[in-house]
C-alpha positions in Angstrom: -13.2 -54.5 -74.8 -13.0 -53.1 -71.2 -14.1 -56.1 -69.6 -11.9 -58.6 -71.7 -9.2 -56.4 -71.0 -10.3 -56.7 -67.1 -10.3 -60.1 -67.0 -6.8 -60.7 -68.7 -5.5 -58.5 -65.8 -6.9 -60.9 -63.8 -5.7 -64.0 -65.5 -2.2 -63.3 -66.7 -0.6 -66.0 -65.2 -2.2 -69.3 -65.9 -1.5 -72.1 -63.6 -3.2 -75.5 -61.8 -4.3 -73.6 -58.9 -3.7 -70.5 -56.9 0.3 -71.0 -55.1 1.4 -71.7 -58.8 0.1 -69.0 -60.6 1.1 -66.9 -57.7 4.9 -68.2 -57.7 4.4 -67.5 -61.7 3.7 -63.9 -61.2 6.0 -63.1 -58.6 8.8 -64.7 -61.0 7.2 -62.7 -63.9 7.0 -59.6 -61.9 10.8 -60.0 -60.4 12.1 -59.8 -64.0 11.1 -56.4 -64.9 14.0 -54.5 -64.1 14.1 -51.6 -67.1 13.0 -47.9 -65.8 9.9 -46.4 -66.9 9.8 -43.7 -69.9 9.0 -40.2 -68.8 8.8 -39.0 -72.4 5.8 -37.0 -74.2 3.8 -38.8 -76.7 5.2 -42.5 -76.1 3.3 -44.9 -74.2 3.4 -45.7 -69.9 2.7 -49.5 -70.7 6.6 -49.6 -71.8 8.4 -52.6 -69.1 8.6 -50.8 -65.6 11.4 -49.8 -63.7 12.4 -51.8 -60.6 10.6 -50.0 -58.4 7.9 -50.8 -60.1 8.8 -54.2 -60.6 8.7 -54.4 -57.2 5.4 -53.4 -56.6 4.2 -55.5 -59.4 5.6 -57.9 -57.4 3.0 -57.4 -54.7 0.1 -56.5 -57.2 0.3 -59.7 -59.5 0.9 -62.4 -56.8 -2.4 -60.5 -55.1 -4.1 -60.4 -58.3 -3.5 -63.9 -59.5 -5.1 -64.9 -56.0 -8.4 -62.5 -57.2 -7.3 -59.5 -54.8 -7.6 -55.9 -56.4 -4.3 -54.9 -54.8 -2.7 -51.0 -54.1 -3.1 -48.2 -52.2 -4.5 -45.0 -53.0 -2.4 -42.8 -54.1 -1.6 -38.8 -54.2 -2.2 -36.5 -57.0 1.3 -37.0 -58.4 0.2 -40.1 -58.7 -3.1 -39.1 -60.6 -0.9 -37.3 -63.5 -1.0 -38.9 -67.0 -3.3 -39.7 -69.3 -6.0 -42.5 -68.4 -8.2 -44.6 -71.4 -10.6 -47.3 -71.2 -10.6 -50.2 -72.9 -8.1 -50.5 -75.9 -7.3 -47.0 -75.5 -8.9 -45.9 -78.5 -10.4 -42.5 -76.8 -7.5 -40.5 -75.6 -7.7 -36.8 -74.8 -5.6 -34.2 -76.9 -5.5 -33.1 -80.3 -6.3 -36.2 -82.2 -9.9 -35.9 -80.4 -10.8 -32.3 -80.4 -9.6 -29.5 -82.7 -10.6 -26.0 -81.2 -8.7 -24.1 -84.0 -11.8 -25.2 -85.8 -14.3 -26.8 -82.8 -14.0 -30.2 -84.9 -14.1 -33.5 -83.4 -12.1 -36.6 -85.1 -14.5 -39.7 -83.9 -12.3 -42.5 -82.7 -13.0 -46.0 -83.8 -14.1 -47.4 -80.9 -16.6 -46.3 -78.1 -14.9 -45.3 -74.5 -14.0 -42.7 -71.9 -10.5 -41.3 -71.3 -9.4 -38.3 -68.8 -6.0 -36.4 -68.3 -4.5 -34.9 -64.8 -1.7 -32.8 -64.1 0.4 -32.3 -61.0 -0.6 -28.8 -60.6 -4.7 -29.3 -61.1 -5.5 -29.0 -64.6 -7.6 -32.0 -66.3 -9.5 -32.6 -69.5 -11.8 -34.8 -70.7 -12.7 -37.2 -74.2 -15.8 -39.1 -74.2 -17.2 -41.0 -76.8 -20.4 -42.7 -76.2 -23.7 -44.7 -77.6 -27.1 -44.7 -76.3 -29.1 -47.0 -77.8 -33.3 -46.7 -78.9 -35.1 -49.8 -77.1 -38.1 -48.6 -79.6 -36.1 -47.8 -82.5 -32.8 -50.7 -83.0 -31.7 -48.7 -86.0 -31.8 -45.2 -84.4 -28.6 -45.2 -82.6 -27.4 -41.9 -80.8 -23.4 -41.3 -80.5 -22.2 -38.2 -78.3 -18.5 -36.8 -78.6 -17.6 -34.5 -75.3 -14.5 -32.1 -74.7 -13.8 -30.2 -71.7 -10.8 -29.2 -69.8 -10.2 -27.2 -66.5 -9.4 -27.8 -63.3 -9.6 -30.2 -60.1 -9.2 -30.0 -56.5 -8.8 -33.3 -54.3 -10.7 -32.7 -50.9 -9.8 -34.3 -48.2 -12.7 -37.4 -48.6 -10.6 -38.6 -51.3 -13.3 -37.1 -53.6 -12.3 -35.0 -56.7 -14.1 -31.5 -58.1 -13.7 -31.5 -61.8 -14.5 -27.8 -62.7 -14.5 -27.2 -66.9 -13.6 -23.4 -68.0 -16.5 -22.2 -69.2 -16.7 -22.0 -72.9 -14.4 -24.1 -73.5 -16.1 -27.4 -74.1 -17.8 -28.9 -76.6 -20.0 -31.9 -77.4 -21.4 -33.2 -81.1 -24.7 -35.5 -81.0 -25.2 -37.6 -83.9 -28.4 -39.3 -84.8 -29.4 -42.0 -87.8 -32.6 -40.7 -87.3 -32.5 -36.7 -86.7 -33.5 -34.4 -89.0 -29.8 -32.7 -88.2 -27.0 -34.5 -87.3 -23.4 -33.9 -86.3 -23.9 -30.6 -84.8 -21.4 -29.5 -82.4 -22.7 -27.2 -79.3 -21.5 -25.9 -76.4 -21.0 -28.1 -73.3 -19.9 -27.1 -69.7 -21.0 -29.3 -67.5 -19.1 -29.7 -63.8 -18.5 -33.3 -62.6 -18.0 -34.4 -58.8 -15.8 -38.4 -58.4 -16.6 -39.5 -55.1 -13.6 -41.3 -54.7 -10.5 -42.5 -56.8 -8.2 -45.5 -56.7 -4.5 -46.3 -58.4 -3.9 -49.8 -59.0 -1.0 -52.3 -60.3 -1.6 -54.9 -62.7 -0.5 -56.9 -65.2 -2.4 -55.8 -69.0 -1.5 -57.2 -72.1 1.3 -59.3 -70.3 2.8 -55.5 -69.1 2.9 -54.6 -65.5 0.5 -51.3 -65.7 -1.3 -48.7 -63.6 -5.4 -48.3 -63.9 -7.2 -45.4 -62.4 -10.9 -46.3 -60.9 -13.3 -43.2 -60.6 -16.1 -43.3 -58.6 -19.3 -40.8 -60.0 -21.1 -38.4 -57.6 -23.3 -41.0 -56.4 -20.6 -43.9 -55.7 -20.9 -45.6 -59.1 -17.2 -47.3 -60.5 -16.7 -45.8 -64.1 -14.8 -48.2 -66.1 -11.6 -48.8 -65.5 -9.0 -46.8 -67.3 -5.1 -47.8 -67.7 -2.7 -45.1 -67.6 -2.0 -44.6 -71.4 0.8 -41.2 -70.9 3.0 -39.7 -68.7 3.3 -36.5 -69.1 0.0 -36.5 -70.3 -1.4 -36.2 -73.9 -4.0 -32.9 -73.6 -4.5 -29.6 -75.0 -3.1 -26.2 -73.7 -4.3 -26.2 -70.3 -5.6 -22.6 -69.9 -8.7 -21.0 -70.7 -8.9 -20.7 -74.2 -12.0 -18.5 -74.4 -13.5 -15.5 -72.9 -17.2 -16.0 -71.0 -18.7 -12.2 -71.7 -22.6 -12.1 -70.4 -23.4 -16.1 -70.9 -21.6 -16.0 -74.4 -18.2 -16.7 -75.4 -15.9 -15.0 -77.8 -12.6 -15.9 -78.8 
């Protein structure tokens, strides 16, 4: 789904060769005039303002050419909610329960992460690893965290999880026991980070490219909220001795 979703950016404006579909976008882009929706719970792919209109202006004639274009941008810029794919995996309630450490398993593989302006972050991942020996014995991992981030001044990003806080739940075809959900804290380092504009699903949107510790891209993810969709952002448990209590 990531990668369809990818190459649509990169194909919104069909055309016989590079000037048209580049006059196409511009014209495209020129028309979105209405101003983005700051509003909890409702979707950032609503039409843009024309300030962003503008920029899509740039973005989608540069895209339509194959150019990833935008600059970086600053951690104002990094709030919101961010989802792979079709957006399946988004962080917040409907993922992670810790009234009673439950997980709710979306329908679809994928990653999805949440900033906020004053360094707070959280984290959804659902993922599958496969068993080259064993087809049928297919492993899916659910992960929660939250804490918070600090952007040095290499561009990279420290994500630091409170400790006790997260969780993870493994489930196996194959195990013995399955579905178990156990504690997971587990620090992450982004080399680098990038904000782009372009056009998804025929909408005019922003997507947020990670870079792991070791310079790896992570999947793309398209800005799904804003104000982001996430959890109370403070500790919610107490680390005594190596063990938590609430």
């Amino acid at each position: 789904m990531l990668s369809s979703a990818h190459s649509y950016a990169h194909n919104a404006e069909p055309g016989p060769g590079p000037k048209s579909r580049a006059a196409a976008a511009e014209a495209q882009a020129a028309a979105t005039t209405t101003s983005p929706r700051r509003m909890g719970g409702r979707s950032s792919r609503s039409r843009r303002g024309a300030t962003l209109a503008k920029a899509g202006l740039v973005a989608a004639a540069a895209l339509v050419n194959g150019v990833a274009a935008g600059p970086r941008n600053n951690v104002t810029s990094l709030a919101g909610t961010w989802s792979t794919g079709s957006g399946a995996v988004n962080t917040g309630l409907g993922f992670y329960n810790p009234g009673n450490t439950t997980f709710n398993a979306p329908t679809n593989a994928g990653q999805s992460y949440s900033f906020t302006d004053d360094g707070k972050w959280e984290q959804a991942l659902y993922l599958y690893e496969s068993n080259p020996g064993n087809p049928g014995c297919v492993q899916a991992q659910l992960i929660w965290q939250h804490g918070t981030y600090t952007i040095a001044a290499n561009n990279s990003i420290i994500l630091k999880p409170y400790p006790g806080d997260g969780q993870q739940q493994i489930s196996s075809r194959c195990a013995q026991t399955s579905n178990v959900v156990t504690s997971y804290n587990q620090q992450e380092l982004m080399q680098g980070w990038e904000i782009h504009l372009a056009m998804h699903y025929g909408v005019p949107s922003y997507y947020l490219q990670l870079y792991e510790f070791d310079g790896t891209p992570k999947p793309i993810m398209w800005q799904r909220y804003n104000p982001p969709s996430m959890l109370p952002t403070q500790q919610l448990h107490l680390e005594i001795i190596g063990q938590t209590a609430d």
